[in-house]
SEKOLFI-155022 format. One line per 5 residues: for each residue x, y, z of N, C-alpha, C, O. Coordinates in steps of 0.1 Angstrom, whole numbers, plus 5000, padded with zeros to 4 digits. Layout:
// SEKOLFI-155022
X/Y/Z/X/Y/Z/X/Y/Z/X/Y/Z; ...
//
This chain:
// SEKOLFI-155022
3094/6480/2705/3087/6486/2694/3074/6492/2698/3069/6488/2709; 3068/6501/2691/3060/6511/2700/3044/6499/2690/3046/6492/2680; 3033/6501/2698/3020/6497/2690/3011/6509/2690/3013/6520/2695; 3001/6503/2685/2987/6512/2682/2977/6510/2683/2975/6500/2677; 2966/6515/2688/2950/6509/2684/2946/6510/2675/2945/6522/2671
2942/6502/2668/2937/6509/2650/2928/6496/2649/2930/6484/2651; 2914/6504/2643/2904/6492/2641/2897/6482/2651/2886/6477/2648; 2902/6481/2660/2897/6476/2670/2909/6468/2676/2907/6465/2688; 2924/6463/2671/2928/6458/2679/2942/6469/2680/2944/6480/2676; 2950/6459/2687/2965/6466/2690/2974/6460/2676/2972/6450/2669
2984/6470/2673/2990/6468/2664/3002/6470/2663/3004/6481/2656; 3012/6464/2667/3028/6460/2665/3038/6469/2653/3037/6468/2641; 3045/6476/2659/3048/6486/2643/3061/6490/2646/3066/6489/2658; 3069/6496/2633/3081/6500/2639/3083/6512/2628/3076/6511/2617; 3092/6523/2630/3091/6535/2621/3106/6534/2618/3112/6527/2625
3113/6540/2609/3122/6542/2602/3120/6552/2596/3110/6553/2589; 3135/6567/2599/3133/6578/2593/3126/6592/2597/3116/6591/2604; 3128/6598/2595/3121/6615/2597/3104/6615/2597/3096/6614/2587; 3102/6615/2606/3086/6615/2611/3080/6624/2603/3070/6619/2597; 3082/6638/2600/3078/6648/2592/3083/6644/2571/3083/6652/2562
3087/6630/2572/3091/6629/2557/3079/6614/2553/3075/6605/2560; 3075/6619/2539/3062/6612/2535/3062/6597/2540/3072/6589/2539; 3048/6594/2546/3052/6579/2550/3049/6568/2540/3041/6568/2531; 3055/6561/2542/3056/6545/2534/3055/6533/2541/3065/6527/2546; 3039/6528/2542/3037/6517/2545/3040/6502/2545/3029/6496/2545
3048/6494/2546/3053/6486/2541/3038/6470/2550/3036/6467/2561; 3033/6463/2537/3022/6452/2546/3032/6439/2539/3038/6437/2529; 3029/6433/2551/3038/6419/2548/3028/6409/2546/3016/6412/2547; 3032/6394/2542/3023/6386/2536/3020/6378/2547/3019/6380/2559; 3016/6364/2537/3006/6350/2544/3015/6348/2556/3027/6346/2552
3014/6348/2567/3017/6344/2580/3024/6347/2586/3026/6343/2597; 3035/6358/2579/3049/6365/2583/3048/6378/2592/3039/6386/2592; 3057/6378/2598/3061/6391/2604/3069/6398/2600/3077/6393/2592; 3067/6414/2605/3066/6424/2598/3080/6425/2599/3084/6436/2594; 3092/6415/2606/3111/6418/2605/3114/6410/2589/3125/6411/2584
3105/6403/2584/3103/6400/2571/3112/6412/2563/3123/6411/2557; 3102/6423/2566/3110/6434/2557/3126/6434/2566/3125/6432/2578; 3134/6436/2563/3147/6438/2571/3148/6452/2575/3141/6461/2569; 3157/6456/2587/3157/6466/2592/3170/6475/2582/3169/6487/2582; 3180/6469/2575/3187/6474/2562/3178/6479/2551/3178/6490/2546
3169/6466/2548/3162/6475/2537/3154/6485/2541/3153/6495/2534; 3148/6484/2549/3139/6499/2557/3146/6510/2560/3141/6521/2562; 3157/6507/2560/3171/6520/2560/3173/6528/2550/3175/6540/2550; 3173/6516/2540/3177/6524/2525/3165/6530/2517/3167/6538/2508; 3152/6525/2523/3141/6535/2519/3142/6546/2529/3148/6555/2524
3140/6547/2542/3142/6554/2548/3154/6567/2545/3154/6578/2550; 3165/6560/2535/3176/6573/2531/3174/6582/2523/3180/6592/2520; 3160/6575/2516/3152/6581/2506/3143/6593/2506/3138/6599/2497; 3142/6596/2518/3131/6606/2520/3123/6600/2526/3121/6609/2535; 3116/6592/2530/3109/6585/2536/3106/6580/2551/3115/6577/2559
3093/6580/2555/3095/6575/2570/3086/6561/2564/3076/6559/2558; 3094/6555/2569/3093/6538/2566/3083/6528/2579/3088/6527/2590; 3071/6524/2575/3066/6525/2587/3062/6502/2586/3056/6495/2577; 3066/6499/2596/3063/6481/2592/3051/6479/2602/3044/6487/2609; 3049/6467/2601/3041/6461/2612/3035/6454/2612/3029/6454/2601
3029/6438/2623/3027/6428/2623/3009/6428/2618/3001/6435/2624; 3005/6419/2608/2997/6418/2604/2985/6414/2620/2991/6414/2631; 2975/6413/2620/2966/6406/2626/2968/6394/2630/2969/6388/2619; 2970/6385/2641/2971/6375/2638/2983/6365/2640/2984/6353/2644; 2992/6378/2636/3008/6370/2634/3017/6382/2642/3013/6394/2642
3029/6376/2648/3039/6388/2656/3029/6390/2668/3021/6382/2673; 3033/6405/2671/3029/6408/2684/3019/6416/2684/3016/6422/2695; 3011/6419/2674/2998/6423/2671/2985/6414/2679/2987/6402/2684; 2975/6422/2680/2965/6416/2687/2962/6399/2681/2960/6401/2669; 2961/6386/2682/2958/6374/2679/2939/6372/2686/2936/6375/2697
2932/6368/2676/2921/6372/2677/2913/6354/2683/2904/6349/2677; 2918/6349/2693/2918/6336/2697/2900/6335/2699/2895/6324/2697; 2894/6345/2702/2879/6343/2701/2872/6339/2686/2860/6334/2685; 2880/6341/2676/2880/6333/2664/2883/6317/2663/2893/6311/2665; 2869/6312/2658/2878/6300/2653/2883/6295/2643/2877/6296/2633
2897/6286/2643/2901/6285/2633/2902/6275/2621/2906/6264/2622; 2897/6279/2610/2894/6269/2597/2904/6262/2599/2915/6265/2605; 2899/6247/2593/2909/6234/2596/2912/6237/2576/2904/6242/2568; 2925/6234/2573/2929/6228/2559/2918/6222/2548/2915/6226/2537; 2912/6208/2556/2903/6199/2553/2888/6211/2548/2879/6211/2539
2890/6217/2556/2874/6225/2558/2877/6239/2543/2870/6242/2534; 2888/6242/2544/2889/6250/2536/2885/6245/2517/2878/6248/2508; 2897/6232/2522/2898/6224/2507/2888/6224/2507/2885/6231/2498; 2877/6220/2514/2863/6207/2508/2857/6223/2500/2857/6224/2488; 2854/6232/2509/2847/6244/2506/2852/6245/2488/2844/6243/2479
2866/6250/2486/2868/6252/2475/2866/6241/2463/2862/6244/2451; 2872/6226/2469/2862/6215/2457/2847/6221/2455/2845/6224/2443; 2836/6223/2463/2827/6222/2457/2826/6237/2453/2814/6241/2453; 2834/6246/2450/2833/6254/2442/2828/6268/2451/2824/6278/2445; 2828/6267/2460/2824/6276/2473/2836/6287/2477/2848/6285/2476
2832/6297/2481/2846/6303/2488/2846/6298/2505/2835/6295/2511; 2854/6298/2508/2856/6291/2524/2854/6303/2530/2858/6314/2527; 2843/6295/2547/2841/6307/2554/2854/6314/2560/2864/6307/2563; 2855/6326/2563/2864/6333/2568/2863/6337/2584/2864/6349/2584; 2863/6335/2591/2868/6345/2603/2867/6360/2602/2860/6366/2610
2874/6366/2593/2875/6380/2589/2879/6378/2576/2880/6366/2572; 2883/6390/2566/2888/6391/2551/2897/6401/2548/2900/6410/2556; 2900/6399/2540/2912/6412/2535/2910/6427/2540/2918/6435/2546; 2894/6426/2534/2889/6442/2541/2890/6445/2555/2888/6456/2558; 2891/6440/2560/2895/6443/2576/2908/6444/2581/2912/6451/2590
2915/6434/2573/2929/6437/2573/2935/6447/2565/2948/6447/2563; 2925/6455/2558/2931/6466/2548/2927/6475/2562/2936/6479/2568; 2917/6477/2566/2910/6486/2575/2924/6487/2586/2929/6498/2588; 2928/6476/2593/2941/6475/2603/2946/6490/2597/2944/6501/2601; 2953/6483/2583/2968/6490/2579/2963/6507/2578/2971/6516/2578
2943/6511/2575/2939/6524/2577/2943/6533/2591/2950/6544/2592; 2936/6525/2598/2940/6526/2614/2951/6528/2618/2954/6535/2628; 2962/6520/2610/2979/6521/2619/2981/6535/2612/2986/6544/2619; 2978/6539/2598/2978/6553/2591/2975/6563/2600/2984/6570/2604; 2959/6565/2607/2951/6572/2612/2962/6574/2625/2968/6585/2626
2964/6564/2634/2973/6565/2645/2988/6574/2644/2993/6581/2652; 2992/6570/2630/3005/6578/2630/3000/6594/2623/3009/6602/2620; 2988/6596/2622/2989/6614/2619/2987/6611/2602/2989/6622/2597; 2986/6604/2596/2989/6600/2585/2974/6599/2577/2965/6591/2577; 2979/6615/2568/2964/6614/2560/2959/6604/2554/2948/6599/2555
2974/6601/2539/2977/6593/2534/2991/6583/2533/3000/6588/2539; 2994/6573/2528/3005/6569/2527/3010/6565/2510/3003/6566/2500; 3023/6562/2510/3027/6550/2500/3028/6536/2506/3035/6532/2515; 3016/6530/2498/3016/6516/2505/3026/6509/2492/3029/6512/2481; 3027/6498/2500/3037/6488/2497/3034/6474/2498/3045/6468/2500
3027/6469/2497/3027/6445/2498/3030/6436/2490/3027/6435/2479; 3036/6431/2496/3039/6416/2495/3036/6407/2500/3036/6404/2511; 3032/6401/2485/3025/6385/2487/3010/6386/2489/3003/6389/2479; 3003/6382/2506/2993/6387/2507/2991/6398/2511/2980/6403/2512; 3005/6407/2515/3006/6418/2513/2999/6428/2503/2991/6438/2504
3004/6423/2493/2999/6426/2480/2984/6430/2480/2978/6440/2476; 2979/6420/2484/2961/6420/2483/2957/6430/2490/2949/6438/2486; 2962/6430/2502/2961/6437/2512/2959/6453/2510/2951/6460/2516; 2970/6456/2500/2976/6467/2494/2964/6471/2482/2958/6482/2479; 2965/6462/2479/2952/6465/2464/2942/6468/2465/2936/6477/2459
2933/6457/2479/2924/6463/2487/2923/6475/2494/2912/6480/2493; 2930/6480/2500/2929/6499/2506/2930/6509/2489/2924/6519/2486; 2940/6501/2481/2936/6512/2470/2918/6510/2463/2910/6516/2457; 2918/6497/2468/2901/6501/2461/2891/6502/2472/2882/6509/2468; 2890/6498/2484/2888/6507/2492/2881/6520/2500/2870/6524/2502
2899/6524/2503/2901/6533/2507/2909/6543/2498/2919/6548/2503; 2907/6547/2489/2912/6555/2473/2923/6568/2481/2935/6570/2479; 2914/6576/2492/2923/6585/2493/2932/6586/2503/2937/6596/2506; 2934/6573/2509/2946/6572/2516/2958/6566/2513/2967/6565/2522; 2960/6563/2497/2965/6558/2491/2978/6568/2481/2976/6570/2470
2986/6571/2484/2996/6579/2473/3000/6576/2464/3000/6583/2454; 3004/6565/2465/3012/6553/2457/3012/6543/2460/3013/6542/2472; 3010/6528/2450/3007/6519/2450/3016/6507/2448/3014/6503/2437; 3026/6499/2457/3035/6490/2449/3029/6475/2457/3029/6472/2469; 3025/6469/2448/3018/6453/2446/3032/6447/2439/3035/6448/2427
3041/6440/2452/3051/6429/2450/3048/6417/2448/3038/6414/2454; 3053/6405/2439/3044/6391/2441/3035/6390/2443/3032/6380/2451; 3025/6397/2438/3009/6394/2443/2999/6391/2434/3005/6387/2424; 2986/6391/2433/2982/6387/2422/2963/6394/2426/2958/6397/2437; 2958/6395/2415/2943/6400/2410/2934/6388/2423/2925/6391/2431
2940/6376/2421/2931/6364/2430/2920/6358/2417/2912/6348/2419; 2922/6364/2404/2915/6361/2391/2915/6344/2393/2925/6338/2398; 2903/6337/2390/2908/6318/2392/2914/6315/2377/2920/6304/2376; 2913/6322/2364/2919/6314/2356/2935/6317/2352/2940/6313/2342; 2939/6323/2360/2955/6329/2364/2959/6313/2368/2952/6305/2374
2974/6312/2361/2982/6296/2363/2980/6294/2378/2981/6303/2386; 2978/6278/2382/2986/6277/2399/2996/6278/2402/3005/6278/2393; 2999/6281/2414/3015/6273/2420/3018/6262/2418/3011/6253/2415; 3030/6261/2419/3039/6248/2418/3033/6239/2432/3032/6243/2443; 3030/6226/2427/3025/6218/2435/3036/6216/2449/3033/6215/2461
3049/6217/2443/3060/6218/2457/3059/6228/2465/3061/6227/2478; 3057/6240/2459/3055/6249/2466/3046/6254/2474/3049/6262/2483; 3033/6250/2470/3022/6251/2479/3024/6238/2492/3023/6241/2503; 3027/6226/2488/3035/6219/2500/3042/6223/2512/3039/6223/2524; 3055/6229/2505/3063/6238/2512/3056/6249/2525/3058/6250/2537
3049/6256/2520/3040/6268/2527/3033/6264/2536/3032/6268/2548; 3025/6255/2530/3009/6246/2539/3019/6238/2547/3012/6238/2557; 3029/6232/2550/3035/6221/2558/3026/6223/2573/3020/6234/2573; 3025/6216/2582/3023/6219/2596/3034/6223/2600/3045/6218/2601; 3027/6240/2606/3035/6247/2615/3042/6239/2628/3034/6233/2636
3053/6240/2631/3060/6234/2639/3060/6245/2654/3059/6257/2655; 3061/6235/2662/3057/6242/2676/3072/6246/2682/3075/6257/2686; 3082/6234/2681/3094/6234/2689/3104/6241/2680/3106/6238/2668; 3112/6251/2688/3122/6257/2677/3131/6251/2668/3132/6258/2658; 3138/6239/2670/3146/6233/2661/3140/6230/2650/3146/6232/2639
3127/6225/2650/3120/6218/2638/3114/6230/2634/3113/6231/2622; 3109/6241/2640/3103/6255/2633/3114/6262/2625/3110/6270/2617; 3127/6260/2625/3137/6264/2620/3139/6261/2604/3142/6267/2594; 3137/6247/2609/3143/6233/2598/3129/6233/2588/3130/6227/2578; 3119/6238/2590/3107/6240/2584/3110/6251/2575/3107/6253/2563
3115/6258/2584/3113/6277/2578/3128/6275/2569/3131/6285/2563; 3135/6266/2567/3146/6268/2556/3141/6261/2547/3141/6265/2535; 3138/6250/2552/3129/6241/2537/3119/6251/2530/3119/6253/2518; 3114/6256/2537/3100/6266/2524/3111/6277/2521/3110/6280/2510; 3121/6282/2529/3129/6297/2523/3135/6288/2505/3134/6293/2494
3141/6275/2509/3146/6273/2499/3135/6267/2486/3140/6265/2474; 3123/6264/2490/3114/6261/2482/3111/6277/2474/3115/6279/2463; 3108/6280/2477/3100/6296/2474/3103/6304/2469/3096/6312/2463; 3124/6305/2470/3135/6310/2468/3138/6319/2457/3131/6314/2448; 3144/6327/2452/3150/6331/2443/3160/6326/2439/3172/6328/2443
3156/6315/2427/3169/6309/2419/3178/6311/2414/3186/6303/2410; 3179/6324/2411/3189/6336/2407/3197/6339/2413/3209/6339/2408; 3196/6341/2423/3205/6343/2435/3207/6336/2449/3201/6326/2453; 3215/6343/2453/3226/6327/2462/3218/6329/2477/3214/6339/2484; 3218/6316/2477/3204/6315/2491/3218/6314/2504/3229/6308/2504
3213/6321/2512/3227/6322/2524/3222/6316/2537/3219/6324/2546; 3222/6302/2540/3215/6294/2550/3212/6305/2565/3203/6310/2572; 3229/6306/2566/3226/6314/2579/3221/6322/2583/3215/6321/2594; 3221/6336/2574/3214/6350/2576/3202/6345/2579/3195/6351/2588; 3195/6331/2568/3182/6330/2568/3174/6319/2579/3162/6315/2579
3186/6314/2588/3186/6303/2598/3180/6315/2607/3169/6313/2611; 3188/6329/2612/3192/6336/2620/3174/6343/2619/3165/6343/2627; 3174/6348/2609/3161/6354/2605/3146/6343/2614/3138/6348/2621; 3147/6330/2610/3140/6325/2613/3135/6320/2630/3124/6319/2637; 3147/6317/2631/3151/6320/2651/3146/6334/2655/3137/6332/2664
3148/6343/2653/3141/6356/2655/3128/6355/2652/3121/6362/2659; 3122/6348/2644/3110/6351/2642/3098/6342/2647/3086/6344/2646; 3107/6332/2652/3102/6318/2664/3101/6327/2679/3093/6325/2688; 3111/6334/2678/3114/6339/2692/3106/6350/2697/3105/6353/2709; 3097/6356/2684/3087/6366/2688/3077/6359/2688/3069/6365/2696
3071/6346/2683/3062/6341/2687/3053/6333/2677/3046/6341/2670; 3053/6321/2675/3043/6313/2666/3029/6311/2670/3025/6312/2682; 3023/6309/2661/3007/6310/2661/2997/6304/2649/2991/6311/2640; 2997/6292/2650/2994/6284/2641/2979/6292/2639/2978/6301/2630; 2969/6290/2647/2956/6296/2646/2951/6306/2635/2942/6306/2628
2963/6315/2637/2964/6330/2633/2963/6330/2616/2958/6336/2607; 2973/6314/2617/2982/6315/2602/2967/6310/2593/2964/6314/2581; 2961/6300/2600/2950/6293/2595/2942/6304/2590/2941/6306/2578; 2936/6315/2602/2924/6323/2596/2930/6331/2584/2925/6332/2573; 2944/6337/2588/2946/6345/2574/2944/6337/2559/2937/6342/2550
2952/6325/2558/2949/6319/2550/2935/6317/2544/2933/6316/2532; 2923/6317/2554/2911/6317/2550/2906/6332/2541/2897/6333/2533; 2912/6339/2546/2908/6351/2543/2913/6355/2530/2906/6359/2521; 2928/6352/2528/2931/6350/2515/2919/6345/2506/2912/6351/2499; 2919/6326/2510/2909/6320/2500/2893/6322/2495/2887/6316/2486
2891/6334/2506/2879/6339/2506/2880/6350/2497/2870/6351/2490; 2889/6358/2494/2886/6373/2489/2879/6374/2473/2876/6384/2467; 2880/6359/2468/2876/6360/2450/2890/6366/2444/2902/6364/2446; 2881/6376/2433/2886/6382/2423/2884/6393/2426/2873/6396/2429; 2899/6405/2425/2901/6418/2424/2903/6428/2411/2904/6440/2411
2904/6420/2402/2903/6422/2389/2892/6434/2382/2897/6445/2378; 2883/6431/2381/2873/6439/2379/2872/6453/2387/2869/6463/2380; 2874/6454/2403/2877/6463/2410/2885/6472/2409/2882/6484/2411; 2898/6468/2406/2915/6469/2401/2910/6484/2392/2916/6495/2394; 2899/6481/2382/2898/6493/2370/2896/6504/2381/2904/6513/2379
2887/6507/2392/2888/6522/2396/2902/6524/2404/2900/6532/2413; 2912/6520/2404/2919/6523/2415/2929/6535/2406/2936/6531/2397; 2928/6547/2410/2938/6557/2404/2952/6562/2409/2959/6568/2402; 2956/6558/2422/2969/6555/2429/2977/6554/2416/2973/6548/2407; 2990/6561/2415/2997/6559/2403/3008/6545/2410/3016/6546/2419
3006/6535/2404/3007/6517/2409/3020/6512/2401/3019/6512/2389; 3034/6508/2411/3038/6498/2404/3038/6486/2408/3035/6483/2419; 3040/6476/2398/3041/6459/2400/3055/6454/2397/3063/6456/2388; 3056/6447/2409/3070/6437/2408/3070/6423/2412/3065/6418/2422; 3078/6417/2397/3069/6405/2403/3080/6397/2397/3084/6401/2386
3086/6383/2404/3099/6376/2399/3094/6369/2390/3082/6364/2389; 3106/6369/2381/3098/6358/2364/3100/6342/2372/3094/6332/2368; 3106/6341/2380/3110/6322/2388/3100/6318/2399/3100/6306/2404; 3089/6330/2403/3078/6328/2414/3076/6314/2412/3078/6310/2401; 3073/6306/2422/3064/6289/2422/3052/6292/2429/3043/6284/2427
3049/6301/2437/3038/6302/2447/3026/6312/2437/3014/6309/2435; 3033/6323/2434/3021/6333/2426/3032/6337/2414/3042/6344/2416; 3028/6330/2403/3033/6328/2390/3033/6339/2382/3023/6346/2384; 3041/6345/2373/3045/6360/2370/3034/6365/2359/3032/6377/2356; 3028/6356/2356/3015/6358/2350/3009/6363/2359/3003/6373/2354
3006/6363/2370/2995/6371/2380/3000/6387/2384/2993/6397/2386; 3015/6388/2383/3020/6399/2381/3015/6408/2368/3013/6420/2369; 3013/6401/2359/3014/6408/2349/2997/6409/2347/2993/6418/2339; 2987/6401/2355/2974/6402/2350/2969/6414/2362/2958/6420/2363; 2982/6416/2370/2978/6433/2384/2977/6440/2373/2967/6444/2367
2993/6441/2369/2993/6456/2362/2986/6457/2349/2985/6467/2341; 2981/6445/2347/2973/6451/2331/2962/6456/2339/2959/6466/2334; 2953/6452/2351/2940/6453/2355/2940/6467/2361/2929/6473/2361; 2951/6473/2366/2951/6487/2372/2956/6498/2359/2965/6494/2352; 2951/6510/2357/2951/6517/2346/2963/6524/2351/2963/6532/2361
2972/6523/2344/2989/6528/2340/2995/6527/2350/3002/6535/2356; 2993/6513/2352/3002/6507/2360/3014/6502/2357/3014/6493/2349; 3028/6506/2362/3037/6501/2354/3043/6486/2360/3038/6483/2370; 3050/6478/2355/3057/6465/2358/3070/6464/2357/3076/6468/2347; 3076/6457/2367/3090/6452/2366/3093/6441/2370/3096/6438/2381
3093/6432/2359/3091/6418/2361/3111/6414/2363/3117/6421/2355; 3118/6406/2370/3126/6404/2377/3129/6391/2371/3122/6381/2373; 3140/6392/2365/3142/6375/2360/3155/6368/2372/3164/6375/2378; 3152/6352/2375/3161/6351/2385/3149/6350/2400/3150/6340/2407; 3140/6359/2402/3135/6361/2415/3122/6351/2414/3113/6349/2406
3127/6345/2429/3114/6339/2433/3101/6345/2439/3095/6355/2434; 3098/6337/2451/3091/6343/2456/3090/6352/2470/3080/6354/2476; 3102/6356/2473/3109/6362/2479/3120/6378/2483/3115/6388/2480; 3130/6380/2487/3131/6394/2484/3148/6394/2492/3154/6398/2502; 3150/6387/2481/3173/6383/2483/3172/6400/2479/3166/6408/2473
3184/6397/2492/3192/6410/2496/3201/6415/2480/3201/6427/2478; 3205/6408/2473/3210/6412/2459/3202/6423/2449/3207/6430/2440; 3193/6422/2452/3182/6426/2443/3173/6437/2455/3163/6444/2452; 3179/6439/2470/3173/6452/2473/3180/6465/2467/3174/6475/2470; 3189/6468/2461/3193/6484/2456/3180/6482/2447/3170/6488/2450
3181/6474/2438/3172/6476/2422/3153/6481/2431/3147/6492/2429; 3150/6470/2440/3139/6474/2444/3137/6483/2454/3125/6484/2456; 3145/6489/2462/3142/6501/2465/3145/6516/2459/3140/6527/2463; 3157/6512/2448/3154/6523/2438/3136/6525/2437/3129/6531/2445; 3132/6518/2428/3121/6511/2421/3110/6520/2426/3103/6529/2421
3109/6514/2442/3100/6522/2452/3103/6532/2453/3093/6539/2452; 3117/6539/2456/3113/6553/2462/3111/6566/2446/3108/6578/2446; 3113/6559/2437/3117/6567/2422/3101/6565/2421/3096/6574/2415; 3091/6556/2423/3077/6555/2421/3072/6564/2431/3065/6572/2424; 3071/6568/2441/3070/6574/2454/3071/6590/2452/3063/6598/2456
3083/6593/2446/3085/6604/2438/3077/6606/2433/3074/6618/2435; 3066/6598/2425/3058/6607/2415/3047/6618/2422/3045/6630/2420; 3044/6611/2429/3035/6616/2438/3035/6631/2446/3026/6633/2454
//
């Protein structure tokens, strides 16, 4: 897979589709890599008109890992947020919004359609507020404003996620199906293997507990985007599973009320995740929003 310099580090990316057809960003979330998105569903956007562009967050995959950082302990983060504090960060969203400018800038790319999930999402929300005119279109998956009086997660679920990352592949495996099935879309039929297979591949490009730590901080740091959300003019949709345990469909619904004509498609059945059953409906979704533009 080809990379880039953007922002200051190297950047892990893969393209899908006609280089001369509008590009579409796709930012992946809290600690994942960028085969998260599948190379089928990047296809069927890609059939769309689209050049489909992925790539490994900061941190995580084969993107630069910033080891001259150090990494917030769990303990350090909680205490921070008990006493009501945001926890120090390492870096913040805005920098990792700045990356996904840079991997833009590198591909020739005035503007794009961005696309996130999860902390993707944030990620995503941040460049539209931002960076306004690099922005075409706006699609914020499972994500949320970061508002503090928005419901929590499910106590299992935040469990699930936070577990200690596992070093040795068998137990990194047996980790990564316990949270797939935690997190899951209860709607639809969870298929061990595809998602055994997925996770082996994703051991095999490379774990990095450190990475996962600062992002997480950066998450816990960013506040509230709520208030900000009002200038973003990007024509924005929101999708967001009504069965989420991790970022509750209420936070879906408090994006798109916060961005001005924003539309929503809230997903009954869907967790916090993105079953293959439910990619026609959401890449319709995307490339018919994409369209407007």
């Amino acid at each position: 897979m080809p990379r880039a310099r953007a922002n200051g580090i190297e950047i892990e990316y893969d393209a899908f589709g006609r280089s001369d057809d509008p590009t579409l960003l796709l930012v992946m979330g809290f600690g994942a890599q960028m085969i998260l998105w599948r190379e089928d569903f990047c296809e069927m956007l890609a059939a769309r008109g689209l050049r489909v562009v992925r790539f490994d967050n900061r941190d995580v995959g084969l993107s630069t890992k910033l080891d001259h950082l150090a990494a917030p302990s769990l303990a350090e983060m909680g205490g921070a947020i008990g006493r009501g504090v945001a926890p120090a960060a390492p870096y913040l969203l805005s920098d990792m919004a700045a990356d996904a400018v840079g991997l833009l800038d590198a591909l020739g790319a005035a503007a794009g359609h961005v696309v996130g999930a999860s902390m993707g999402g944030m990620i995503a929300q941040t460049i539209a507020i931002e960076h306004p005119t690099r922005v075409r279109t706006l699609v914020s998956i499972m994500s949320t404003t970061g508002a503090p009086d928005l419901p929590p997660p499910r106590p299992e679920a935040v469990a699930a996620l936070l577990a200690p990352v596992a070093t040795e592949r068998e137990a990194a495996v047996e980790r990564g199906l316990a949270m797939s099935r935690a997190l899951g879309s209860p709607g639809y039929p969870f298929d061990p293997t595809d998602e055994r297979a997925l996770i082996e591949r994703t051991f095999d490009r490379g774990v990095y507990p450190a990475g996962v730590a600062r992002q997480l901080a950066a998450v816990l740091a960013a506040g509230s985007r709520r208030e900000k959300l009002a200038s973003v003019r990007a024509p924005t949709l929101v999708v967001h599973g009504a069965a989420d345990p991790i970022i509750p469909v209420e936070c879906g619904r408090d994006t798109a009320s916060a961005i001005p004509g924003a539309r929503l498609l809230e997903i009954e059945g869907m967790g916090h995740d993105l079953p293959r059953a439910l990619w026609p409906t959401i890449v319709d979704a995307i490339a018919k929003h994409a369209a407007v533009a």
